[in-house]
Backbone as numpy.savetxt, mean C-alpha at the origin, in Angstrom:
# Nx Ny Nz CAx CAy CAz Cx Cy Cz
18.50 9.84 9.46 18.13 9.81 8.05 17.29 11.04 7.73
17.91 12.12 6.56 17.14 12.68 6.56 15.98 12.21 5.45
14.55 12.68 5.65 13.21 12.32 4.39 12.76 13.47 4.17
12.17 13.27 2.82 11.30 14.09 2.43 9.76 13.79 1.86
9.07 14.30 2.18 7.12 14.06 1.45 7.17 14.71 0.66
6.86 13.68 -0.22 6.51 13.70 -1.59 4.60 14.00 -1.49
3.86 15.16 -1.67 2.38 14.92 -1.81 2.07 15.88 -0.52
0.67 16.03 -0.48 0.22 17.14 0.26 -1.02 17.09 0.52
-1.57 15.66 -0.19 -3.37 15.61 -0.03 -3.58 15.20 1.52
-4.94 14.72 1.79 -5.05 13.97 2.72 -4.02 13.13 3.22
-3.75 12.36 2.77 -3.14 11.14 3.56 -1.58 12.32 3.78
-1.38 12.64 3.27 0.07 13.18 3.56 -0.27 14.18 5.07
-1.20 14.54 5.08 -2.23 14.91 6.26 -1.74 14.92 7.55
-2.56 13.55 7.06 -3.46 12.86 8.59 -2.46 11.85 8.46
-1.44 11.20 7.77 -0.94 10.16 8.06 1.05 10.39 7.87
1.39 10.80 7.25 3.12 10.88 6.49 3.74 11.91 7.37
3.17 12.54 7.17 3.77 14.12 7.92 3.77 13.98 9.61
2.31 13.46 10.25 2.81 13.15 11.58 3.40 12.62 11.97
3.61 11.82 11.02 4.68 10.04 11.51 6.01 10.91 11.35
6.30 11.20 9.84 7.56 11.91 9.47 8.52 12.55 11.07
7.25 13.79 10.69 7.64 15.04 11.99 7.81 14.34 13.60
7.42 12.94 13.72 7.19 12.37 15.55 8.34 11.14 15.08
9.04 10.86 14.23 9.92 9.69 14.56 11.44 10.03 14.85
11.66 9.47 15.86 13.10 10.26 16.99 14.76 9.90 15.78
14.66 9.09 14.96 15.94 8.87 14.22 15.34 9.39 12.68
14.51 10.19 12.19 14.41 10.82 11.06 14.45 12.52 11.47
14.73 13.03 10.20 14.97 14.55 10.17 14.09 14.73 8.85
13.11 15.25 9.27 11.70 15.75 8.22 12.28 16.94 7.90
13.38 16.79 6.62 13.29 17.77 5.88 13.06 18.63 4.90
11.66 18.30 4.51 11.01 19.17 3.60 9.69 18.56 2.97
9.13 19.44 2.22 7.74 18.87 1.44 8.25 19.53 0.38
7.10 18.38 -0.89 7.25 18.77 -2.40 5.63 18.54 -2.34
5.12 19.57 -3.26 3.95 18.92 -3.87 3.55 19.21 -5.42
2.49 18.90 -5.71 2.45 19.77 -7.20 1.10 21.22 -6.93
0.65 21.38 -5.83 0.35 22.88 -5.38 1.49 23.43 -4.72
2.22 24.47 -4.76 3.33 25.53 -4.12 2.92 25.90 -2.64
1.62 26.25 -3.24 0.64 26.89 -1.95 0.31 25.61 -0.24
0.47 24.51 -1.10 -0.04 23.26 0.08 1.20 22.82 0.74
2.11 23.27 -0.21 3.39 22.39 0.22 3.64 23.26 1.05
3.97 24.69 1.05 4.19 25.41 2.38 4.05 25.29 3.35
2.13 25.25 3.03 1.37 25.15 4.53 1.44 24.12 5.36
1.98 22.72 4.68 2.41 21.82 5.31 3.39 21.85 5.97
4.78 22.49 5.27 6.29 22.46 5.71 5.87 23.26 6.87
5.60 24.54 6.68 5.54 25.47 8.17 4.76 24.21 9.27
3.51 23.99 8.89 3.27 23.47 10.48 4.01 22.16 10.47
5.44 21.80 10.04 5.84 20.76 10.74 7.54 21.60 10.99
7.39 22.75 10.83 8.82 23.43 11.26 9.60 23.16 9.70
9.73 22.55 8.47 10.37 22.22 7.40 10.51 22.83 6.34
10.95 22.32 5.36 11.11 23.89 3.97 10.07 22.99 3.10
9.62 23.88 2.70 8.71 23.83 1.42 9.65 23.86 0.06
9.56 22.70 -1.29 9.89 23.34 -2.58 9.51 23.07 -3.49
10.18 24.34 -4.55 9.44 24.15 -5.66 10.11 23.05 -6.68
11.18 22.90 -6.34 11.65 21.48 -7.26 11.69 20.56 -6.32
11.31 19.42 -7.58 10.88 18.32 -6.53 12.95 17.32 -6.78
13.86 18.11 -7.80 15.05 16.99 -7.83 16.20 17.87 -6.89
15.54 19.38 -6.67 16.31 19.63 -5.17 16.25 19.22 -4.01
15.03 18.76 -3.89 14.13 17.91 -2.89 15.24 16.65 -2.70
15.19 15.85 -3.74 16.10 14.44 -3.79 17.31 15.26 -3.70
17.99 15.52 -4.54 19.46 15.54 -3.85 19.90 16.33 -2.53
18.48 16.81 -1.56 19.36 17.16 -0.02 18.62 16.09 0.83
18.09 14.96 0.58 17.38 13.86 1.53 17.86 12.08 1.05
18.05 11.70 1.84 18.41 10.54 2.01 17.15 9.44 1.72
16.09 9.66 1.93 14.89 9.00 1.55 13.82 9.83 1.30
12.43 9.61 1.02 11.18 10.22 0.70 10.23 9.56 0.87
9.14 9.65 1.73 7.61 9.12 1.48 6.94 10.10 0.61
6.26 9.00 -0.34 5.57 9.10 -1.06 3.66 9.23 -0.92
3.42 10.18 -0.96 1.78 10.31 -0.62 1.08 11.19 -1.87
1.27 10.58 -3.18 0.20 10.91 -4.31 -0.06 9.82 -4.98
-0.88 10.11 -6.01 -1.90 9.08 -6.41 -0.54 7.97 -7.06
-1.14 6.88 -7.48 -0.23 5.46 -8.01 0.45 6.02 -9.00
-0.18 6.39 -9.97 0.36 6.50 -11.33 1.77 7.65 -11.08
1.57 8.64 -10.30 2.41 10.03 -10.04 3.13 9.17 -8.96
3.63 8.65 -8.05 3.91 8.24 -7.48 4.90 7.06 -7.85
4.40 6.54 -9.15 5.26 5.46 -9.89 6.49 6.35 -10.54
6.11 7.09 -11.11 7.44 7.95 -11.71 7.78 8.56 -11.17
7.31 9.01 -9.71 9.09 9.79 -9.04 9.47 9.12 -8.13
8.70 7.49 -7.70 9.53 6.83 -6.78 10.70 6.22 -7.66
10.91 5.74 -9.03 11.82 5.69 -9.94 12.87 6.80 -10.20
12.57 8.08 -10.60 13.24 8.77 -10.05 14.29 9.34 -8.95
13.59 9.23 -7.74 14.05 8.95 -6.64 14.86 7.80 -6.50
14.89 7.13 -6.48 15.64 5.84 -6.76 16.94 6.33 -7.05
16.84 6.39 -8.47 17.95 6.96 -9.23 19.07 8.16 -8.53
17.99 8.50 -7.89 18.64 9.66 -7.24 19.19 9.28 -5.73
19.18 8.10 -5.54 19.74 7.75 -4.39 18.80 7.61 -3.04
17.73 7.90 -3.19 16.71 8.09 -2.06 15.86 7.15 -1.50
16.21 6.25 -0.57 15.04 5.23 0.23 13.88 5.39 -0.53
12.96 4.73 -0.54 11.69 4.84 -0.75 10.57 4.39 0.26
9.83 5.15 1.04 8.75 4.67 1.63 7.25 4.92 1.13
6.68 4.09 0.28 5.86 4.19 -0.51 4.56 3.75 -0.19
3.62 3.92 -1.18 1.87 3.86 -0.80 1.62 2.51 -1.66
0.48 1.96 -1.68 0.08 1.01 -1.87 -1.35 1.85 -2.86
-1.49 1.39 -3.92 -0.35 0.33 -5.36 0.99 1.05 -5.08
1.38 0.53 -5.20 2.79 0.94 -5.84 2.52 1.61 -7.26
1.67 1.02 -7.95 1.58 1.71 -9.61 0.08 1.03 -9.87
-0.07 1.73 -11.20 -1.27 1.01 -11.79 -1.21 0.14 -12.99
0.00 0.05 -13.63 -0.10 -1.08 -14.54 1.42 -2.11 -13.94
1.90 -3.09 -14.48 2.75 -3.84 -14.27 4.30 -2.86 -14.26
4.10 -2.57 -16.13 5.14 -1.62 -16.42 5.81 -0.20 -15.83
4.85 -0.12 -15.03 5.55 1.26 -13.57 5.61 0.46 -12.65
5.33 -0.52 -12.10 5.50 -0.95 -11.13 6.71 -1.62 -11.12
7.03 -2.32 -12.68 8.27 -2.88 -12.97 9.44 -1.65 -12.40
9.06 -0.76 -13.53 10.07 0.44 -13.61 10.76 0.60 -12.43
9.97 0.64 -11.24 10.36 1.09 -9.60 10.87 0.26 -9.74
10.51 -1.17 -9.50 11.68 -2.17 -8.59 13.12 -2.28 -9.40
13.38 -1.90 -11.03 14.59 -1.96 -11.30 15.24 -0.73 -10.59
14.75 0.19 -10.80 15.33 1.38 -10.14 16.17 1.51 -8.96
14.95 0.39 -7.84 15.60 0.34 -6.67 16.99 -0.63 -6.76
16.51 -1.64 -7.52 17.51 -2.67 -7.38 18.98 -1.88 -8.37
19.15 -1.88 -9.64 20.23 -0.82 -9.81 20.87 0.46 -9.14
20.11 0.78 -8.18 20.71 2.21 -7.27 20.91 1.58 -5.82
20.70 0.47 -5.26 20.78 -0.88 -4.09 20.19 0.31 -3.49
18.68 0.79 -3.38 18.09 1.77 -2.34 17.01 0.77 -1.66
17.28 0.95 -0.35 15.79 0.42 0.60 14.65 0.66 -0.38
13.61 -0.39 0.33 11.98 0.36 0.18 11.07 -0.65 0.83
10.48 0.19 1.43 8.94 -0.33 2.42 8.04 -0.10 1.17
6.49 -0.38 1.27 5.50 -0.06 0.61 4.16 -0.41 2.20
3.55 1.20 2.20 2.94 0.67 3.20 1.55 0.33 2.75
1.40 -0.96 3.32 0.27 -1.95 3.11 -0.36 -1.66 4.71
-1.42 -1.12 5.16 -1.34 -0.86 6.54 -2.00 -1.71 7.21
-2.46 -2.74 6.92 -2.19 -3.75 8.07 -1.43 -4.67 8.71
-0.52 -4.61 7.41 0.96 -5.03 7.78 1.85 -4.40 8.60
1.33 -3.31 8.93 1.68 -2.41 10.04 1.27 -2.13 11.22
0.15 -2.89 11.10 -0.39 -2.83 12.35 -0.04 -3.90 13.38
0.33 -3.57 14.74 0.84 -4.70 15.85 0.06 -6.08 15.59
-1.25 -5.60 15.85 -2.30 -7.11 16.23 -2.48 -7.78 15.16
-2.83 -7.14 14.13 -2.88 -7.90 12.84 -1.42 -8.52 12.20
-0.53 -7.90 11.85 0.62 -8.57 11.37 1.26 -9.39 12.54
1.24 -9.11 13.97 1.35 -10.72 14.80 0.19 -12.02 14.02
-0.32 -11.72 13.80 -1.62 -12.86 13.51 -1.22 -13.11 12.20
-0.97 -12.13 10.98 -0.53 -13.00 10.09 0.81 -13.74 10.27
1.43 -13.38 11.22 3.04 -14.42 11.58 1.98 -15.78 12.06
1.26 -15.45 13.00 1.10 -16.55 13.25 0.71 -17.80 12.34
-0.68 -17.04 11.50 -1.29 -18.22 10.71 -0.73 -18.17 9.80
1.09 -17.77 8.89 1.60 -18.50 8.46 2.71 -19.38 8.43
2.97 -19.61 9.77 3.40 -20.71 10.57 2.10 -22.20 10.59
0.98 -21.84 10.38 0.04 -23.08 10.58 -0.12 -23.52 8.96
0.23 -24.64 9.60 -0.10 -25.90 7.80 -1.68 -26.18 7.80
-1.74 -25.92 6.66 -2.81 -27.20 6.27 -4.64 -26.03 5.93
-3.75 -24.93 5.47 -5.15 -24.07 5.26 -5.61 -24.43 4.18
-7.25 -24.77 4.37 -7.95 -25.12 3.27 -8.23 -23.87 2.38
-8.85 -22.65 3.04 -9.60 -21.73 2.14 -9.39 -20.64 3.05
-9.49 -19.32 2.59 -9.69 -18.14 2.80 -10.34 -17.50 2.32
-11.17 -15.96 2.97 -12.31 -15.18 2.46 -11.52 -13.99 3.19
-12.07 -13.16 2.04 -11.73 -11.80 2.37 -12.77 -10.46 2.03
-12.87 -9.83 2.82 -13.68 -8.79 2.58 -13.96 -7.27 3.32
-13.10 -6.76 2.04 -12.63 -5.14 2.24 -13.87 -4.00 1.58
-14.53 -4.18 2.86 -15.99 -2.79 2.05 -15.95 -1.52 2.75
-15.60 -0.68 2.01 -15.64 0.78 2.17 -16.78 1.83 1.68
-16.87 2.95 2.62 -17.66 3.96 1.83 -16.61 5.20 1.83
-16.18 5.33 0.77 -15.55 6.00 0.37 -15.97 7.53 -0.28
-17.03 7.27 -0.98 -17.66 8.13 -1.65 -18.53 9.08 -1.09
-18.36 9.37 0.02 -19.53 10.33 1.14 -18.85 11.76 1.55
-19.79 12.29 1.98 -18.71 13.91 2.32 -17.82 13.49 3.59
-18.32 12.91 4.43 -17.33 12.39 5.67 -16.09 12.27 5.39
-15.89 11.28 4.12 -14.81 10.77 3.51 -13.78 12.06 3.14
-12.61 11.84 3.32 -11.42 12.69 2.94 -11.30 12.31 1.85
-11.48 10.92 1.27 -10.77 10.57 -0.04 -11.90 10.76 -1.16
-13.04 11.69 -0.93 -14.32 11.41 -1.84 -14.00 11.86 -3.25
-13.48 12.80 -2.69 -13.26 13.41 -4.27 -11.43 12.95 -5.08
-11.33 12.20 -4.94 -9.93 11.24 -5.27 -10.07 10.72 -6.57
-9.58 11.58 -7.95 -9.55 10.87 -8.95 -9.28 9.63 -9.58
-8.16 9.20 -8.69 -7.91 7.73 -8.97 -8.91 6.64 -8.62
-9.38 6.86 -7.25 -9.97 6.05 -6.68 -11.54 6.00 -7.01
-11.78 7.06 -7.56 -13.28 7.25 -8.64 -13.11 5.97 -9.98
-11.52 6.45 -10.37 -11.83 5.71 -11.93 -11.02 4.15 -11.52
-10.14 3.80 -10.87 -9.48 2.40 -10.42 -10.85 2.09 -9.49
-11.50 2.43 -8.61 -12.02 2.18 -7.92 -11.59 0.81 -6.64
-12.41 -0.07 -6.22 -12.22 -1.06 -5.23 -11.03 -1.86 -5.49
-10.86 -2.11 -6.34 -10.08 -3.48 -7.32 -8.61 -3.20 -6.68
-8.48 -1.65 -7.08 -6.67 -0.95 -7.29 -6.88 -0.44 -5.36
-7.51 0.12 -5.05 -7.29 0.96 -3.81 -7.99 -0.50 -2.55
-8.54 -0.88 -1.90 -8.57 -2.00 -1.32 -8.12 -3.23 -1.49
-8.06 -3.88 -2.63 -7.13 -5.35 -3.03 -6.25 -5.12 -2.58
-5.26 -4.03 -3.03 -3.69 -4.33 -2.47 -3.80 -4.51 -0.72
-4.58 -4.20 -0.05 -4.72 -4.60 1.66 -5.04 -5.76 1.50
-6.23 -6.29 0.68 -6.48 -7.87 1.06 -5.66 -8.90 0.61
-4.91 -8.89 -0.46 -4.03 -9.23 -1.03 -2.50 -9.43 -0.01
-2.10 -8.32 0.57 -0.90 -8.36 1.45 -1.33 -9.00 2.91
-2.86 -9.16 3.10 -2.96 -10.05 4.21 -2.96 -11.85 3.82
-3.12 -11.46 2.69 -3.43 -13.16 2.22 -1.88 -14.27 1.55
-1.59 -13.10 0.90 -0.47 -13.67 0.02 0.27 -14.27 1.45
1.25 -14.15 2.64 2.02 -14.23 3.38 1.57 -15.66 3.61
0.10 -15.66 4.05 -0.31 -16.88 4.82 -0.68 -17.97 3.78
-1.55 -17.82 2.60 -1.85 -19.16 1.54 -0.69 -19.17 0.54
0.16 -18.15 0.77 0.84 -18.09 -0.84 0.25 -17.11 -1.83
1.32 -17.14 -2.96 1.96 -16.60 -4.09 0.14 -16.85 -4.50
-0.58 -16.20 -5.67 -1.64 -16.21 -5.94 -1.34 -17.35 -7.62
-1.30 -18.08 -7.75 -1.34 -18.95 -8.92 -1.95 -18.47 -10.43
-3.13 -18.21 -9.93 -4.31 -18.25 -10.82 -5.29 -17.24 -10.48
-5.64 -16.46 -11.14 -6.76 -15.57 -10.95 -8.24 -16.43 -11.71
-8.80 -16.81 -10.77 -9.74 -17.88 -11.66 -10.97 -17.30 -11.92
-11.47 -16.87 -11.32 -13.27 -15.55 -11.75 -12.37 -14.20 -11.07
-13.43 -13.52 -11.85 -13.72 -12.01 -11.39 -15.03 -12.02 -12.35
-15.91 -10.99 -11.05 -16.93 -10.53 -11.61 -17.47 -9.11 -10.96
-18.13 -7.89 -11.38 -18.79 -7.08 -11.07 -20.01 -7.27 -10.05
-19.66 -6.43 -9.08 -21.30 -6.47 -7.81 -21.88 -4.63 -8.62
-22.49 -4.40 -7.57 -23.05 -3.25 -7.60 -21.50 -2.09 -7.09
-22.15 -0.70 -7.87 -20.83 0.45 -7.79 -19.76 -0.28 -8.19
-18.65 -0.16 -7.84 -17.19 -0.52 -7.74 -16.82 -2.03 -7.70
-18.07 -2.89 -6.40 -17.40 -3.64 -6.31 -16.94 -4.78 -6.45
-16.55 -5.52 -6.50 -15.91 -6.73 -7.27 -15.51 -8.18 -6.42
-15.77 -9.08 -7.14 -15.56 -10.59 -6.51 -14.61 -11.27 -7.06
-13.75 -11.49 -6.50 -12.40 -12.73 -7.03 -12.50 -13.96 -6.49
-12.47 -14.72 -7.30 -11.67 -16.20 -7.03 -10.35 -16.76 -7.17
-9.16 -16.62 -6.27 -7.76 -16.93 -6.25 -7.35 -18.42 -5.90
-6.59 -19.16 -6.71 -5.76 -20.01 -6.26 -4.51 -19.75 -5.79
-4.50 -20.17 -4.77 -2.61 -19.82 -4.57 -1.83 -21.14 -4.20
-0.79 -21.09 -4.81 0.89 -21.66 -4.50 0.47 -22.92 -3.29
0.17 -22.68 -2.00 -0.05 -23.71 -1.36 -1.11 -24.59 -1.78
-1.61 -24.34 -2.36 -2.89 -25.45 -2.47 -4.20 -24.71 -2.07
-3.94 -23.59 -1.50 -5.62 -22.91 -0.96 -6.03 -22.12 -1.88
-7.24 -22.03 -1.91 -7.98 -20.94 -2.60 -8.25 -20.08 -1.82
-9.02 -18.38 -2.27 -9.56 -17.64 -1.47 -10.31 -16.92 -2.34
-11.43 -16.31 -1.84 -12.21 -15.15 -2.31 -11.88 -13.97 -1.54
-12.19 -12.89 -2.32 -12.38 -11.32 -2.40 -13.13 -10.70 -2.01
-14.03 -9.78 -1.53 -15.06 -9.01 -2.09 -14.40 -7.91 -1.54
-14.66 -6.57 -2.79 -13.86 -5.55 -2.34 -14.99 -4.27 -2.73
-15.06 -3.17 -2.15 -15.71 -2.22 -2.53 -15.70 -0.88 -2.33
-15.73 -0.24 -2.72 -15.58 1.39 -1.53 -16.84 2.01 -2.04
-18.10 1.30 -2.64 -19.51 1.85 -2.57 -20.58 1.12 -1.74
-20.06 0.72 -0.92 -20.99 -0.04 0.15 -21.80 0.75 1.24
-22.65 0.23 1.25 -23.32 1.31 2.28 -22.51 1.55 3.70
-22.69 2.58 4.26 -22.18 3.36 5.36 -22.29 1.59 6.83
-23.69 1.59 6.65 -23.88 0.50 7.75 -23.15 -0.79 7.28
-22.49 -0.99 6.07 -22.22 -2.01 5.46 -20.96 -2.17 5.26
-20.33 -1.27 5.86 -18.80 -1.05 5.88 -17.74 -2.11 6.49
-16.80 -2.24 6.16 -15.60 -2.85 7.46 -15.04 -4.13 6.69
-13.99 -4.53 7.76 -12.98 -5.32 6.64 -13.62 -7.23 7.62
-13.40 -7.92 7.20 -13.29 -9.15 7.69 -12.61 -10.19 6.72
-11.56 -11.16 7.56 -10.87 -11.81 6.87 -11.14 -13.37 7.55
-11.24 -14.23 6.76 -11.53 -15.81 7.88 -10.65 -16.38 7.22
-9.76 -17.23 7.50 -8.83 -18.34 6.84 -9.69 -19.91 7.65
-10.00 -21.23 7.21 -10.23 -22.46 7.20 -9.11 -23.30 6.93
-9.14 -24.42 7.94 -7.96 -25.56 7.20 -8.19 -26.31 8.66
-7.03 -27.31 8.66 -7.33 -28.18 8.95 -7.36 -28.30 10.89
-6.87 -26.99 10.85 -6.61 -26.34 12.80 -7.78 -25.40 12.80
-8.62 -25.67 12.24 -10.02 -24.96 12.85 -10.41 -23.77 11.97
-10.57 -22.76 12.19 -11.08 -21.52 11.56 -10.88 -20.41 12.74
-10.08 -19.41 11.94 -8.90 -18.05 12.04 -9.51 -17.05 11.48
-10.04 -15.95 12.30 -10.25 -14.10 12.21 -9.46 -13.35 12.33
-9.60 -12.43 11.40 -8.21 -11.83 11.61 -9.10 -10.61 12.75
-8.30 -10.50 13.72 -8.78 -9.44 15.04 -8.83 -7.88 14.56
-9.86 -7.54 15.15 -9.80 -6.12 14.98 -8.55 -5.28 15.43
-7.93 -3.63 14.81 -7.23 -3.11 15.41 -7.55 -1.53 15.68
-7.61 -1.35 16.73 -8.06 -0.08 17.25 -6.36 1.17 17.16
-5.64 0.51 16.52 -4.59 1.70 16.74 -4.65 2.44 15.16
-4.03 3.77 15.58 -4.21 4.70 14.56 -3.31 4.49 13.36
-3.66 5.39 12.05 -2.38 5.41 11.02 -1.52 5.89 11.54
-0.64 6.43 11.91 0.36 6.62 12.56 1.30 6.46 12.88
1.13 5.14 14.14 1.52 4.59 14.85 2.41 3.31 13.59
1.18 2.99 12.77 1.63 2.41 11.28 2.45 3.19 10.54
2.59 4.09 10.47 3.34 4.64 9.61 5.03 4.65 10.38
4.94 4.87 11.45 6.15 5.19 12.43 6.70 3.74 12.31
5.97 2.52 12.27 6.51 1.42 12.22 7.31 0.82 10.75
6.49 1.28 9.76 6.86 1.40 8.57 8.38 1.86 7.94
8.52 3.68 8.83 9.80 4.08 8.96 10.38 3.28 9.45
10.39 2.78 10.70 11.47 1.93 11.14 11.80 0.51 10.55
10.96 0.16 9.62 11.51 -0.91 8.80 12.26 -0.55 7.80
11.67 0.72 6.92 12.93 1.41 6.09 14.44 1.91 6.49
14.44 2.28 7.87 15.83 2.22 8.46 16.09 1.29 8.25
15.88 -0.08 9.09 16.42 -0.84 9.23 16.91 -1.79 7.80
16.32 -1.61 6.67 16.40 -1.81 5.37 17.45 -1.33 5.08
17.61 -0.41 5.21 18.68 0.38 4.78 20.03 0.30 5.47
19.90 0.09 6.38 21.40 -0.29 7.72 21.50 -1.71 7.16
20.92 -2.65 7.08 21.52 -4.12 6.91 21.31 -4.69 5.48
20.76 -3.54 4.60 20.61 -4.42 3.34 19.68 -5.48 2.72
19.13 -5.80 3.69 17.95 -6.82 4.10 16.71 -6.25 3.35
15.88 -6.86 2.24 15.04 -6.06 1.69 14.05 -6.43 2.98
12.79 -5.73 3.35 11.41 -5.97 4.15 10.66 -6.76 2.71
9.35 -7.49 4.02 8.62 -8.40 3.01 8.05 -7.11 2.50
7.35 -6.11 2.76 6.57 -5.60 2.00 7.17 -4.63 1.00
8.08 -4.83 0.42 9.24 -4.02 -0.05 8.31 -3.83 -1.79
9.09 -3.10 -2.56 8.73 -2.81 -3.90 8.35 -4.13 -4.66
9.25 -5.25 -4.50 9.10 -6.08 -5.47 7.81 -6.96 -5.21
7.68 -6.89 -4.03 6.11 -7.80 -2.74 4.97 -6.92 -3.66
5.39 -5.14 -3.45 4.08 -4.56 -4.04 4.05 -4.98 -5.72
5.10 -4.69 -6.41 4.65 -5.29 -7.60 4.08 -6.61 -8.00
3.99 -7.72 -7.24 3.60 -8.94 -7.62 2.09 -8.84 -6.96
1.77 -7.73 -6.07 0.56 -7.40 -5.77 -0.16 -6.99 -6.89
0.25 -5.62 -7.57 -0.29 -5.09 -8.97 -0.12 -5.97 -9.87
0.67 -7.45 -10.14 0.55 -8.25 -11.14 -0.81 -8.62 -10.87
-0.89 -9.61 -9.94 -2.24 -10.14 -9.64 -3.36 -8.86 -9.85
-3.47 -7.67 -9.72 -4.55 -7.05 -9.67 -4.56 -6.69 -11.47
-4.16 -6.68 -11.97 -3.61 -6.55 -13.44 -4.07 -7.58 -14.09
-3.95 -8.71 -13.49 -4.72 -10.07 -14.51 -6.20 -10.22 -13.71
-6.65 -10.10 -12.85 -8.22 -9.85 -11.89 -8.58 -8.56 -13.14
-8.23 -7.18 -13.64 -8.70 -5.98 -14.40 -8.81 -7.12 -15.37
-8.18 -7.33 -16.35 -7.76 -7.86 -17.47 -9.16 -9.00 -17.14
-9.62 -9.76 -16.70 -10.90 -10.74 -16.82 -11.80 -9.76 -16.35
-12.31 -8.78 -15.51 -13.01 -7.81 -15.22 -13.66 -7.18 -16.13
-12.89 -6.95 -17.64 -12.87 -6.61 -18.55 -13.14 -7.29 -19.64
-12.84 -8.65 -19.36 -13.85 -9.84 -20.44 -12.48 -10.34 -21.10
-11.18 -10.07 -20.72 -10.06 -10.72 -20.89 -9.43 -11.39 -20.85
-8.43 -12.38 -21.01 -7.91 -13.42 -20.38 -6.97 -12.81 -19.19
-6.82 -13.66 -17.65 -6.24 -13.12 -16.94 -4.74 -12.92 -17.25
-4.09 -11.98 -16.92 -2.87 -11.36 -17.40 -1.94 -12.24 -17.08
């Protein structure tokens, strides 16, 4: 299969481009970005062509990962689509409903694969564990809590326009969200949201099975105050989700190989476009009360 990267920031970095350039059944052929200058410097150190159109790009590649912000990312994974091209995409998928819609008709009228990487759904230890605990009946409650410091010079993503003005809600939910939805269910009801300090934010979810869960999400948390923890409760005791020490990467390489395989049998993946859009629904009605609204 040949792909192409779409994007050139960080994550296209440290995460798209190594995976791209190290997976033995893809042919990394080319970068697009919206600097001329980045997209080069990328293509050369992975041996690939750099260009300046991004719909010459689509019509010599068979698929594309996508590594720019939601909103830019919503209109040329639609595009792409159209144009015949797999999609291996970032998480949001979009920032309102209506791009997020847009993609999944796209895909579904052009019958193109699509992953959306949610990366702990990619990860070995963790997505064994969510197989597991949603095989177990009888969960009472779940807690979730995704705190980041995002905002520090350390940080690659500090200076990230999106993630300044969406903040915690749009860029961490969609992870806590794709660990939760599988195991309690479909989210019902967005029942509170409320404001903490910086960014971050508290939900109260009902979902589809009967369980509830809370949120807390942030990417202004202090440095010592960082890290993800997830607990599910019910009636087989009480479930952590385990730490994972493997790199983006390794996630991303796994990711590709679900988009092959998407694509050879037709078979959408759970975390496919339409999984991410019902993610941005729910985060869409959580904004919408955030905002003093009724949930969406």
């Amino acid at each position: 299969m040949r792909i192409g990267l779409l994007g050139t920031g960080p994550w296209a970095r440290m995460a798209h481009a190594p995976a791209l350039g190290a997976h033995p059944e893809l042919e990394f052929a080319g970068v697009w970005g919206r600097r001329a200058d980045a997209a080069k410097e990328l293509a050369d150190k992975y041996g690939t062509r750099a260009y300046d159109d991004v719909d010459a790009l689509l019509a010599d590649v068979d698929a594309v990962a996508v590594a720019l912000p939601p909103a830019v990312q919503a209109d040329l994974a639609a595009r792409a689509a159209r144009a015949g091209c797999h999609l291996l995409l970032d998480k949001p998928i979009a920032l309102t409903v209506g791009q997020g819609r847009a993609v999944v008709e796209a895909v579904r009228e052009a019958g193109v694969a699509s992953v959306v990487f949610f990366t702990s759904r990619f990860l070995t230890e963790t997505e064994a564990w969510i197989t597991e605990q949603a095989a177990v009946e009888g969960w009472f409650t779940g807690r979730a809590e995704w705190l980041g410091s995002v905002f520090t010079e350390e940080s690659p993503f500090a200076d990230s326009p999106w993630r300044r003005e969406k903040g915690a809600l749009w860029d961490v939910g969609p992870h806590a969200l794709s660990v939760l939805l599988p195991v309690l269910g479909d989210v019902s009801d967005v029942a509170a949201a409320a404001h903490g300090r910086g960014d971050t934010v508290h939900l109260v979810l009902r979902h589809s099975g009967g369980a509830s869960s809370t949120l807390t999400l942030s990417l202004t948390a202090p440095p010592a105050a960082a890290g993800v923890g997830v607990e599910l409760r019910g009636a087989g005791g009480v479930a952590l989700l385990p730490e994972s020490s493997e790199g983006v990467v390794p996630a991303v390489l796994r990711a590709a190989d679900g988009l092959l395989a998407a694509a050879r049998t037709g078979q959408a993946h759970p975390c496919d476009a339409a999984f991410a859009l019902r993610v941005t629904e729910i985060l869409a009605a959580a904004e919408s009360l955030l905002d003093g609204g009724p949930a969406a």
